[in-house]
Steps between C-alpha positions, in 0.01 A plus 500: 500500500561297784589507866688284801139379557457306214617213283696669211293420164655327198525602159326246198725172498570377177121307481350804592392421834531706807632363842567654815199727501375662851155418580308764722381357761084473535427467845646785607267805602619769232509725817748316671737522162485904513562519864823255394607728212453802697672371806779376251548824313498670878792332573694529222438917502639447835788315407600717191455810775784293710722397200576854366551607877728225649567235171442162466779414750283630775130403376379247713140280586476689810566883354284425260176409748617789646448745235187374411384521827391112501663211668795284385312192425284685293808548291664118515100419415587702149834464427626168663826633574724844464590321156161465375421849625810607276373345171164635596660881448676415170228368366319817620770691337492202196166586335622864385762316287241191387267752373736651254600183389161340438297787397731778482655725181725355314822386476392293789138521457271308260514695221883433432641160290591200776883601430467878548327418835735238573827798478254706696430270792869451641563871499136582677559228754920635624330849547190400667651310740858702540301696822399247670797274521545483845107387551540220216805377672367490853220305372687209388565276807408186325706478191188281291209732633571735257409304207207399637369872528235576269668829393769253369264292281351747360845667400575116401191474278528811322827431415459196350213591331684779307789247437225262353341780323844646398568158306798427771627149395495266834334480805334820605482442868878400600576820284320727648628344832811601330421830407331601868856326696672791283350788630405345815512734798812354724715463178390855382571650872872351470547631154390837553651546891772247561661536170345810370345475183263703357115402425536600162785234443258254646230575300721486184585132621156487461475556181777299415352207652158550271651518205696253554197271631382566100267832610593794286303812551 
């Protein structure tokens, strides 16, 4: 699993070497890393306290310090900016949803055939994420940031990974690029609010799609 802290790994290229790898650090006292996580996890309990009071619309650097009780540069320190403090929470909310795809039961765990997994994926994904809209969407103030998240590579990877694994003729990586625009969250929000669809006529897209990519489950 990853977090906003860290370079997002990648998968085994076609040679079989691995790039993009985050190094720890090994100067750092190991003392001053668990103050970090704690402080970190501190602040996003207090921000997930002010989310399901006032929304993301009102969540703010300076609330934030607040409710932790430390002071606002503390929190620019972690986060950078309200953005970063944003994808910080979804990908606090994230590793729920990469568990059960990694390691989890099948259909979408391990234990399931790359094309069962892939019909799985789509449908886990619209639901996961159909609460927490609003957050994902206040998030995104700089259009490319978002596919430099690590939560997004890792989606990436796994994707493509199934698709290779799935025997999916063509490039893995545009497709699953293709596959993660269609159930992307601002195309999913106008779908299912400004025109009213359903989620279960967006995952049957899904499903479409797959077997059409050459995945049949």
């Amino acid at each position: 699993m990853t977090g906003p802290d860290t370079p997002a790994p990648r998968l085994p290229g076609p040679g079989g070497t691995r790039t993009n790898l985050p190094l720890a650090p090994t100067d750092e006292p190991p003392q001053l890393r668990a103050d970090a996580a704690r402080n970190r996890t501190l602040l996003l309990d207090a921000a997930s306290r002010l989310l399901s009071g006032c929304g993301a619309a009102e969540l703010t650097m300076e609330s934030v310090a607040a409710a932790a009780g430390v002071g606002k540069g503390t929190v620019f320190r972690r986060f950078g900016d309200r953005a970063g403090l944003l994808l910080a929470l979804l990908d606090h909310r994230e590793k729920q949803l990469q568990a059960a795809f990694l390691s989890g039961p099948p259909p979408l765990g391990p234990d399931a055939s790359a094309a069962e997994r892939l019909h799985a994926f789509g449908p886990a994904v619209l639901r996961h994420e159909r609460d927490h809209h609003p957050l994902i969407l206040a998030s995104r103030t700089d259009a490319l940031r978002h596919y430099a998240v690590p939560a997004f590579h890792l989606r990436l990877n796994h994707l493509a990974l199934l698709l290779r694994q799935a025997g999916v003729p063509g490039d893995p990586e545009p497709l699953a690029h293709t596959l993660l625009g269609s159930i992307d969250t601002a195309l999913v929000h106008h779908l299912t609010v400004e025109r009213g669809m359903p989620l279960e006529r967006l995952e049957e897209a899904w499903h479409h799609l797959v077997t059409r990519l050459g995945a049949t489950a």
